[in-house]
NUMILO-535630 format. One record per residue (C-alpha): x, y, z. Coordinates in steps of 0.25 Angstrom, whole numbers, padded with zeros to 4 digits, always signed. Layout:
! residues N
   east  north     up
      X      Y      Z
...
! end
This chain:
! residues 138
   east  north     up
  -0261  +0135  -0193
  -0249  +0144  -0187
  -0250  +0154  -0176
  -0247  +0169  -0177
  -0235  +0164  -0166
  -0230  +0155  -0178
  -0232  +0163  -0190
  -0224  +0175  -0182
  -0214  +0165  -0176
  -0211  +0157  -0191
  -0210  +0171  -0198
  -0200  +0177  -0190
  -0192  +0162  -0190
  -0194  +0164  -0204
  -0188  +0180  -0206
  -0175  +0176  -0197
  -0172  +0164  -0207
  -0172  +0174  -0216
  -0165  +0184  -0211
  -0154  +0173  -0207
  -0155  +0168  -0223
  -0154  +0182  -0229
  -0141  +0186  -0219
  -0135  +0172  -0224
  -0138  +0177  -0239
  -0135  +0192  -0236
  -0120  +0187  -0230
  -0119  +0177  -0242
  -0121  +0185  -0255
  -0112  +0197  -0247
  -0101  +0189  -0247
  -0103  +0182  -0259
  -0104  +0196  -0266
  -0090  +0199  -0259
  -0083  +0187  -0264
  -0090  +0191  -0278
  -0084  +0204  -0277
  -0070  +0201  -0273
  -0069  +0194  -0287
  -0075  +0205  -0294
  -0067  +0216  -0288
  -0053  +0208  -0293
  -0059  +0206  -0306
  -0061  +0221  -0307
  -0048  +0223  -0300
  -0044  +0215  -0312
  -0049  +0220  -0323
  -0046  +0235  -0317
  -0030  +0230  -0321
  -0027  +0232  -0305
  -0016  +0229  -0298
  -0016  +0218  -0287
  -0013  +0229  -0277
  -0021  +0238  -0283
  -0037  +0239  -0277
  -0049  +0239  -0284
  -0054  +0254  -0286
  -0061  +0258  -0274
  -0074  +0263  -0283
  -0075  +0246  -0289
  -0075  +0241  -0277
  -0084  +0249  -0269
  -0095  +0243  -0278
  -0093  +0230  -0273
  -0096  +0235  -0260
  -0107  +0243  -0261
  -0113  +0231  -0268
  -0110  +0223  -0256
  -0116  +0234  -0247
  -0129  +0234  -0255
  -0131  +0219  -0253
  -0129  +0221  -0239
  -0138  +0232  -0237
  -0148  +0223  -0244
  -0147  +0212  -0236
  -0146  +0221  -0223
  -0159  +0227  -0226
  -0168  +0214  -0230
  -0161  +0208  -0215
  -0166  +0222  -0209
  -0181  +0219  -0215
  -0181  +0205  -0213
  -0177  +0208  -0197
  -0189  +0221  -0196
  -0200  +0208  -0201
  -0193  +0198  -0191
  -0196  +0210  -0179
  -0209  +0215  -0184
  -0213  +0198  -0183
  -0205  +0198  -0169
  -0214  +0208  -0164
  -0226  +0204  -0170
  -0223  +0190  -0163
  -0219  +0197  -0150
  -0234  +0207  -0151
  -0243  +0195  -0153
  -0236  +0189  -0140
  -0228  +0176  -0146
  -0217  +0179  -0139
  -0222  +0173  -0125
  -0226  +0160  -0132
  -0213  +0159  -0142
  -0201  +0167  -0140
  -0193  +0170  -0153
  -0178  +0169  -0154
  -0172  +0182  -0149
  -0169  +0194  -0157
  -0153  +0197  -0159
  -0153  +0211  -0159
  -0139  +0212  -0166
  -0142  +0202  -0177
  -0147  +0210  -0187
  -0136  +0222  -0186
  -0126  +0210  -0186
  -0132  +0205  -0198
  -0133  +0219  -0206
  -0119  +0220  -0202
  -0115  +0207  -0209
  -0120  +0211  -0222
  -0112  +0224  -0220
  -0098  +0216  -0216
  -0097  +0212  -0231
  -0097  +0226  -0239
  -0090  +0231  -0226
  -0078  +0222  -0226
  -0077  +0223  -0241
  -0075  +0237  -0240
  -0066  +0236  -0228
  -0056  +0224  -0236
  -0056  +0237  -0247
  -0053  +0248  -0237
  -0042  +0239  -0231
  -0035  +0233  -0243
  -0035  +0248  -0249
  -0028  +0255  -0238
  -0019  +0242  -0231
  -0015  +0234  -0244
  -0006  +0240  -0253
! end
């Protein structure tokens, strides 16, 4: 049978292999969506009858964006849950007084802002490759 230490200890193991799994799958179908939405936007920049030079309309491609933006947001808020039970088990383990006889791995304070932030990066960078092809390519 395992002790409380074990349970506490295996379970917060557990929660930052998922954490670490969902940022790899957050990161992943971010940019996948990205690439997705590169080819949709020149087929629409196609079908529209553009010219090379000419960019997509501004109100088409927002779209993309915010969809990106949503999926981000998604996947920032199930890291924000999944890092409220990883404390709420750190301080149950630090109460019952496991600390002394099993030290976890530190906590990285700036790991989770970092990590919301890379989610971010995507929609952010697709919007800034818009702005800056709109107002320094011809």
């Amino acid at each position: 049978m395992k002790s409380s230490l074990e349970i506490i200890r295996s379970e917060i193991v557990a929660i930052q292999e998922e954490r670490l799994r969902l940022f790899q799958i957050g990161i992943s179908l971010l940019t996948a969506l990205e690439v997705a939405l590169f080819y949709i936007r020149r087929d629409i920049h196609d079908h529209l009858g553009l010219l090379v030079t000419q960019p997509l309309p501004f109100n088409r491609f927002i779209v993309g964006t915010g969809v990106l933006t949503i999926i981000a947001s998604i996947f920032s808020a199930l890291m924000v849950a999944i890092s409220m039970r990883n404390q709420s088990l750190r301080k149950l383990y630090n109460e019952k007084g496991f600390e002394a006889e099993l030290p976890l791995n530190p906590r990285i304070i700036w790991a989770m802002p970092l990590a919301i932030l890379c989610f971010y990066i995507i929609p952010l960078m697709d919007l800034g490759i818009r702005l800056y092809l709109s107002i320094y390519v011809d």
